[in-house]
C-alpha positions, -999 to 999 in steps of 0.1 A, spaced: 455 137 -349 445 112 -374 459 79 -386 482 89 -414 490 71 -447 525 63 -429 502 41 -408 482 29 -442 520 22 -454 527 1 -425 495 -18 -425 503 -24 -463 541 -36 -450 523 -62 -427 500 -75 -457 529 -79 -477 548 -100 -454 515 -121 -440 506 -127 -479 540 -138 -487 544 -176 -493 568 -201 -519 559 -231 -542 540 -225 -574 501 -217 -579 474 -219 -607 457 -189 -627 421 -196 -615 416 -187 -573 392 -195 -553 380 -168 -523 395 -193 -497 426 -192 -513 432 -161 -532 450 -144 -500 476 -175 -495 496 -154 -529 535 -160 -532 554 -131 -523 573 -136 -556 542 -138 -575 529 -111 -604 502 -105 -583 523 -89 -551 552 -76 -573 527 -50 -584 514 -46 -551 548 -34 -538 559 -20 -570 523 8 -564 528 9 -527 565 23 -534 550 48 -561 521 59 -542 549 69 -513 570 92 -542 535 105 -547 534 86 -581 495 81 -575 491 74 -614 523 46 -617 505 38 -586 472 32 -601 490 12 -629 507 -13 -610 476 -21 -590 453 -23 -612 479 -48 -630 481 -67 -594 443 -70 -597 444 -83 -631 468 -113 -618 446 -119 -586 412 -100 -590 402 -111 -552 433 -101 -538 424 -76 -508 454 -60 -499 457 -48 -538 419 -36 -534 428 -20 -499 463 -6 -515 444 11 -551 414 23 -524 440 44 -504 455 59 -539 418 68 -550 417 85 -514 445 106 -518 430 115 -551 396 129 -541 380 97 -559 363 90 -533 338 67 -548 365 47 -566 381 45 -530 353 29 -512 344 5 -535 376 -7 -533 374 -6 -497 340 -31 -498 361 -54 -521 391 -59 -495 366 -63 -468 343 -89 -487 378 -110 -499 394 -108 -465 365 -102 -441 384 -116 -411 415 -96 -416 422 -69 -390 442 -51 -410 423 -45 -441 392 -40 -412 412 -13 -398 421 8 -436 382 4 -442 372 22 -406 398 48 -414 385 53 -448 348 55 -432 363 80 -405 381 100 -425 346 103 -448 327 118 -418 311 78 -408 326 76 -372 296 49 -361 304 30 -394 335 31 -387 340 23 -355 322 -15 -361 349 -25 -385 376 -9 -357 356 -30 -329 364 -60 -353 396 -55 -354 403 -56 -319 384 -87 -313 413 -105 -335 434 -112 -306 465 -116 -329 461 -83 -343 498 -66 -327 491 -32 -323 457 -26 -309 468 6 -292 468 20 -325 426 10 -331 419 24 -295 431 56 -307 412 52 -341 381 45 -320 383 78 -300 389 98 -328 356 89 -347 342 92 -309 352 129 -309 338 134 -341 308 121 -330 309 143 -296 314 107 -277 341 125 -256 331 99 -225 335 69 -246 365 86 -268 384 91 -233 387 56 -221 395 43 -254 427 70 -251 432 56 -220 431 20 -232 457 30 -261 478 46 -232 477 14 -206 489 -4 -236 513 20 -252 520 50 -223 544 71 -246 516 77 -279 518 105 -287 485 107 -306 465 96 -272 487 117 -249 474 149 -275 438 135 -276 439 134 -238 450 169 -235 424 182 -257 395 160 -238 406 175 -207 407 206 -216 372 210 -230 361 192 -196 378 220 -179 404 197 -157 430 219 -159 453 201 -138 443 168 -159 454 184 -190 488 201 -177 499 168 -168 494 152 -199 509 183 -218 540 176 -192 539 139 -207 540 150 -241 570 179 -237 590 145 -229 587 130 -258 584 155 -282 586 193 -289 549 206 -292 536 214 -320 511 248 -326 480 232 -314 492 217 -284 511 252 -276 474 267 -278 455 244 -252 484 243 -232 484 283 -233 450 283 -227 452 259 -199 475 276 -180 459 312 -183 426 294 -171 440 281 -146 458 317 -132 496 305 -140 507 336 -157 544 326 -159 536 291 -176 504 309 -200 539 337 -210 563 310 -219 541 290 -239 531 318 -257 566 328 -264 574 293 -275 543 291 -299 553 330 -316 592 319 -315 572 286 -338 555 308 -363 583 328 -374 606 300 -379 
C-alpha cells in the first residue's frame, strides 16, 4: 500500500493551517519570509481554492488557481508542493518534480513538504532518494505523525528488496501507531515471503479486527494457511475472496 493523495490532501491541510497568519504584508518577499503568508491572503486563497479542485478531480481549475497562488507568492512552497501533486496525477512528471525541487529549496526544513518530495521520488521508482528526504523528516521532532514516514520508509525499502530494514521500520510505525493498517498489511506480506507462517497469521488476525480484507490480503492469507497445512482456514478464505469477486 502506498501513501495516497488523501494523505497529500492532509499534508496540504496542515500547510494551510501552519502558513496561516493575520496583519498586513508587502508585495516583494524575501526566502526567510515568504512561508509566514496570511491565511486570508491572495496567495493561500488560491492554494485552497486548487487543493479543493484537484480533490473534484478539476486538475485544470487546479492548475489555474495555483499557478495564480504562485504569481502572488512565487516562493511559496506549499503552492509548489500543491501544483507538483496535480502535475503527478497528470502524467507530467517533469513539471511535477520541478515543482517538487522548488518546495524543497523554499522550505528546506519543513517535514511536510520533505515528506510529498520522498513520496514523489518513491512513487517514481527512487526509493534511496527518497528515503533521505523521509529520514529528514523524522529528524523534525515536531513533525506529528511519524508513524506515517516509518511506513513511507519501508515501502521504498521493499522496492528496493530492503525487506530487513523495511521490517523494523513497520514495526517502528506499529510501536507508535499499533492499529495501521498500512504496516499491519506490509507486515503480513514481509512475513509471508520470509515463510513465518505463524508470523503472518497473526498479523492477518490483527488486520480482520480492524477492517474487512481486501483481495490481496485474502491471497497471502490463503496462501499462508494452505502452507502451513490448515485446510479449514486455506477453504474459508478462499470462499471469502470468490464471495469478493462477484460482488
Amino acid at each position: 500500500m502506498k501513501p495516497c493523495r488523501t494523505w497529500l490532501m492532509m499534508c496540504w491541510c496542515l500547510l494551510l493551517v501552519a502558513c496561516g497568519s493575520t496583519g498586513n504584508r508587502t508585495k516583494q518577499f524575501k526566502d526567510s519570509d515568504s512561508q509566514s503568508e496570511p491565511e486570508n491572503s491572495p496567495a493561500m486563497l488560491n492554494v485552497k481554492m486548487g487543493v479543493a479542485y484537484f480533490e473534484r478531480n478539476d486538475y485544470d481549475t487546479a492548475l489555474e488557481k495555483l499557478k495564480r497562488a504562485l504569481e502572488h507568492n512565487p516562493k511559496l512552497a506549499i503552492a509548489h508542493s500543491a501544483i507538483a501533486t496535480v502535475y503527478a496525477s497528470m502524467n507530467a512528471q517533469i513539471d511535477a518534480e520541478r515543482h517538487y525541487e522548488l518546495s524543497v529549496r523554499y522550505a528546506p526544513n519543513d517535514p511536510t513538504i520533505l515528506n510529498n518530495y520522498g513520496t514523489f521520488l518513491c512513487q517514481q521508482g527512487k526509493p534511496l532518494e527518497a528515503i533521505k528526504y523521509y529520514q529528514q523528516t523524522l529528524a523534525n521532532p515536531f513533525y506529528k505523525t511519524p508513524e506515517t514516514v516509518h511506513e513511507n520508509i519501508g515501502v521504498c525499502l521493499m522496492k528496493a528488496d530492503d525487506y530487513v530494514q523495511a521490517e523494523d521500520h513497520f514495526r517502528q510505525a506499529l510501536a507508535l501507531n499499533p492499529n495501521s493498517t498500512i504496516s499491519l498489511y506490509n507486515m503480513v506480506i514481509v512475513s509471508a515471503g520470509k515463510g513465518e507462517g505463524m508470523k503472518a497469521r497473526a498479523f492477518i488476525q490483527r488486520l480482520e479486527g480492524l477492517t474487512v480484507l481486501d483481495e490481496r490480503v485474502l491471497k497471502v492469507a490463503y496462501q499462508v494457511e494452505k502452507k502451513m497445512g490448515n485446510e479449514r482456514a486455506a477453504q474459508s478464505y478462499l470462499a471469502q475472496l470468490r464471495k469478493l469477486k462477484k460482488s
